[in-house]
N, C-alpha and C positions, 0 to 999 in steps of 0.2 A: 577307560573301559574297566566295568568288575565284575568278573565273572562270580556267582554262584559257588558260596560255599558250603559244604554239608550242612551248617549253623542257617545259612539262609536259608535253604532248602528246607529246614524244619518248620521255618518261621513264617516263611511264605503260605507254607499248607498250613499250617496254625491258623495265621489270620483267615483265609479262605474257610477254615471249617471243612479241608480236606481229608479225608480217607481214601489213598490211596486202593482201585481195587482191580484184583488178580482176572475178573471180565474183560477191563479195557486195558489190561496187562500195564498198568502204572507201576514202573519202578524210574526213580527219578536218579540221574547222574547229576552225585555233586563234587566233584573233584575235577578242578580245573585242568590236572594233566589230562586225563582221558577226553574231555573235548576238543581241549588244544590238539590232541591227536590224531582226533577222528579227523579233523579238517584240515591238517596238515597232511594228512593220506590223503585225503582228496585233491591238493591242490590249492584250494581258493585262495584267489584274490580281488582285489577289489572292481576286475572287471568280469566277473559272474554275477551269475540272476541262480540265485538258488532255490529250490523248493526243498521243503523240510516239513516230515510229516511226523504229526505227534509231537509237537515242542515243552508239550510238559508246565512247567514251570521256568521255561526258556535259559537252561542252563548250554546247551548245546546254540541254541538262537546266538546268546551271548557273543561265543564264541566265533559262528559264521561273522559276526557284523562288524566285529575284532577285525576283520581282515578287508572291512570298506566292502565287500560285496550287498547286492541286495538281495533279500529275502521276501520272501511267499511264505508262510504257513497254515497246516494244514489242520485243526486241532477238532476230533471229533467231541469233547467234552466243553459243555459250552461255559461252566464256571474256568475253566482253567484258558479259552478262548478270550474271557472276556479279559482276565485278570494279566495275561501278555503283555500286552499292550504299556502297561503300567510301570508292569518291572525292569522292559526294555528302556523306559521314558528316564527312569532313574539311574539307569547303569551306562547305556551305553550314550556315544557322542553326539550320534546320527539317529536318531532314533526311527526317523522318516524313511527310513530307506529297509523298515519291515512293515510287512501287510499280515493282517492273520485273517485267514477262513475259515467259521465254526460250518465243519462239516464232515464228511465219513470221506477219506479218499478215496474208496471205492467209488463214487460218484464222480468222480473227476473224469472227465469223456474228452480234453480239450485245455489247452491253454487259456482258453476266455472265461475257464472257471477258477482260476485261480487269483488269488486278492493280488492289487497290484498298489507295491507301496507311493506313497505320496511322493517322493524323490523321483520317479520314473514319469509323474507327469501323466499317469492318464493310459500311456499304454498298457498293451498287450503283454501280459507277462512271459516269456517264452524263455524258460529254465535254461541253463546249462549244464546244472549239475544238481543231483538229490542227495543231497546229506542229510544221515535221520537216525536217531534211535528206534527203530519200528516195535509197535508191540511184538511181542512172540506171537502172540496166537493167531496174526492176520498179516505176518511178516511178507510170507509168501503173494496171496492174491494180492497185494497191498503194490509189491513192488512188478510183476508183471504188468496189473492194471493200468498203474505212470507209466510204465514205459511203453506201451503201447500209447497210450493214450497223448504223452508229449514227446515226439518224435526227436525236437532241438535237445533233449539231453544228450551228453556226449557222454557222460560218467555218473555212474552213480554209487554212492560207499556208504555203506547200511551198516549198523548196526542190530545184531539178529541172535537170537539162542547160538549158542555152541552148535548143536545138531544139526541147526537149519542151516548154518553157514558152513557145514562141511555139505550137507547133503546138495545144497546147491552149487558149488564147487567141484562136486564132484566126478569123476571120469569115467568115459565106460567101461566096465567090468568092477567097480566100486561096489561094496554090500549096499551102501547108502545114497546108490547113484539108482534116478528117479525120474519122476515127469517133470517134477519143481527142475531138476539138472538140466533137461534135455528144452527143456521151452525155456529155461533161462537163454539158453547158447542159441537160440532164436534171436537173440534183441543184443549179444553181447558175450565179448571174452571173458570169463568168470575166475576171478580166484581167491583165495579166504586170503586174509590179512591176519594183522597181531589176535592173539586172542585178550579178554578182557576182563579180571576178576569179577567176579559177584560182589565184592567189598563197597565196590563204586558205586552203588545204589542205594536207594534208599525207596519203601525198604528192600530189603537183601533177597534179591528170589533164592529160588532154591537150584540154578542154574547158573553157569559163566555162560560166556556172550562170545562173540568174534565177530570182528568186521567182512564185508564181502564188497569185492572191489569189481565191481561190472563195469567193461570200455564198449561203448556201445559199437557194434558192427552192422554193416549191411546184410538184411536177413537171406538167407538165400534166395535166389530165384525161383521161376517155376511155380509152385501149388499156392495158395493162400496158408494166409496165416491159421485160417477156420479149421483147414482140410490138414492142415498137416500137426495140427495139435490133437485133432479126430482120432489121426493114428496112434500117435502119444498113448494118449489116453486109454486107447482100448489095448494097447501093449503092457502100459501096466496095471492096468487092471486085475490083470490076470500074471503078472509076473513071473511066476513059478512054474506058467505054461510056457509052450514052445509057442514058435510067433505062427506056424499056421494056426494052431486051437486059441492063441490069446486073438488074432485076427478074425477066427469065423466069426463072429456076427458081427462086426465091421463089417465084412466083405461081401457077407451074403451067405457065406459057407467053407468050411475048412478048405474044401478042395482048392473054391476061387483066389482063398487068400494064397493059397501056395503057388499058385499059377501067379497072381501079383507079386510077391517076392521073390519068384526065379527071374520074372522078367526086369526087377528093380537089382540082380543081381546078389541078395542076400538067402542066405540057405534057410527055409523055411523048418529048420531043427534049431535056427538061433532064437535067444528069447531078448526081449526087447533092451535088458540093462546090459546087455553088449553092445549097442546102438550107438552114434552119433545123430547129432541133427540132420546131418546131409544125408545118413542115410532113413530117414524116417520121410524128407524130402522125396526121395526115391520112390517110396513107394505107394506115398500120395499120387506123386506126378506119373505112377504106372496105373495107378486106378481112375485118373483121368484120361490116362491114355485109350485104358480099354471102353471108358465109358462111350467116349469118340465113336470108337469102333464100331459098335451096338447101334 
């Protein structure tokens, strides 16, 4: 196996007639420690099925395939989709044992969307674990969407802006703790990882990175997924409000929502980034209660 080095990395987009661009947030890792890394946080071995979204110029691919597992890829650009394939064939052992899909992961609804390498024989791809360089700018919807969407992952370790990986990491009462935080801890225990120079890209944003190490968990009980991100959302919306005014038109109206948070047990003078998941839960599952009622 040969992983990707900065020199390749030039070379590769050279031939291609690539320009990297700040849209579909292209910054390529060429520096074999930091792959080696990302995937040794995760784990992998050769008895995983990975999905990996955004593989770039398959510096990161490389590196999964290093480890005998196999790979699904996810690659919205279709010159850089088609060109995978190629540079996997010349580097690594196995080459069979990656699939790429020229596609947007946000469309991913399902494991029967995902390319299933020729090594697996036909089946169903059904991940274990997502390891990825994610764009910045679609990091967030990107990695809720899979995890919702492919329930068998057990792990997933992103690589994300600096920001994004403290904000989703983060705890209630955090300045940077949010709806990305709180609908994370729906799908999964959250916690940031190594941080990752800007040096390792190419080219070089104008941001460092850090990894974020999500174990997935059982979502709470009680309300839906729908209804209790409903709440989420109109909590922070208004953030700087207190949760009965961030709640009235959720609710119907200031007063109902303070009648649904005494009964969910939380003081309707709290504002939602003092919040955990369980209790956001809460007061889904009281505005179902009362809906009962009626």
């Amino acid at each position: 196996m040969r992983l990707l080095t900065p020199t390749d990395i030039r070379e590769i987009a050279a031939a291609l007639g690539l320009r990297p661009t700040k849209q579909r947030g292209q910054n390529f890792v060429g520096d074999a420690g930091t792959v080696r890394r990302i995937v040794a946080e995760a784990g992998v071995t050769g008895a995983d099925r990975v999905v990996e979204v955004g593989p770039g110029l398959g510096s990161l691919t490389l590196a999964l395939l290093e480890t005998g597992a196999s790979v699904s890829a996810i690659e919205l650009d279709p010159l850089l989709a088609a060109a995978l394939p190629a540079t996997v064939a010349a580097r690594a052992d196995e080459p069979g044992r990656l699939a790429v899909r020229q596609a947007d992961a946000m469309s991913i609804t399902g494991p029967e969307d995902l390319a299933v390498p020729v090594a697996l024989a036909g089946a169903v791809f059904e991940p274990t674990k997502l390891v990825s360089n994610l764009p910045y700018n679609v990091a967030v919807p990107v990695l809720l969407t899979l995890l919702e969407a492919l329930p068998s992952l057990e792990l997933a370790v992103v690589m994300v802006q600096l920001e994004v990986a403290d904000r989703l990491a983060a705890t209630p009462g955090s300045k940077v703790y949010g709806a990305p935080s709180v609908k994370a801890q729906w799908y999964a225990n959250v916690r940031r990882g190594p941080k990752v120079g800007r040096t390792v890209f190419w080219p070089v944003p104008n941001v460092d990175s850090a990894l974020v190490v999500l174990e997935r968990r059982q979502p709470p009980a009680g309300p839906s997924r729908e209804e209790v991100f409903s709440v989420i959302d109109a909590a922070f919306a208004q953030r700087r409000k207190t949760l009965r005014s961030a709640l009235g038109r959720w609710a119907g109206s200031p007063a109902r929502a303070e009648h649904l948070l005494e009964a969910a047990g939380i003081s309707p003078q709290a504002r939602g980034e003092t919040l955990a998941i369980d209790d956001f839960v809460r007061i889904a599952a009281a505005a179902n209660s009362a809906a009962d009622l009626n």
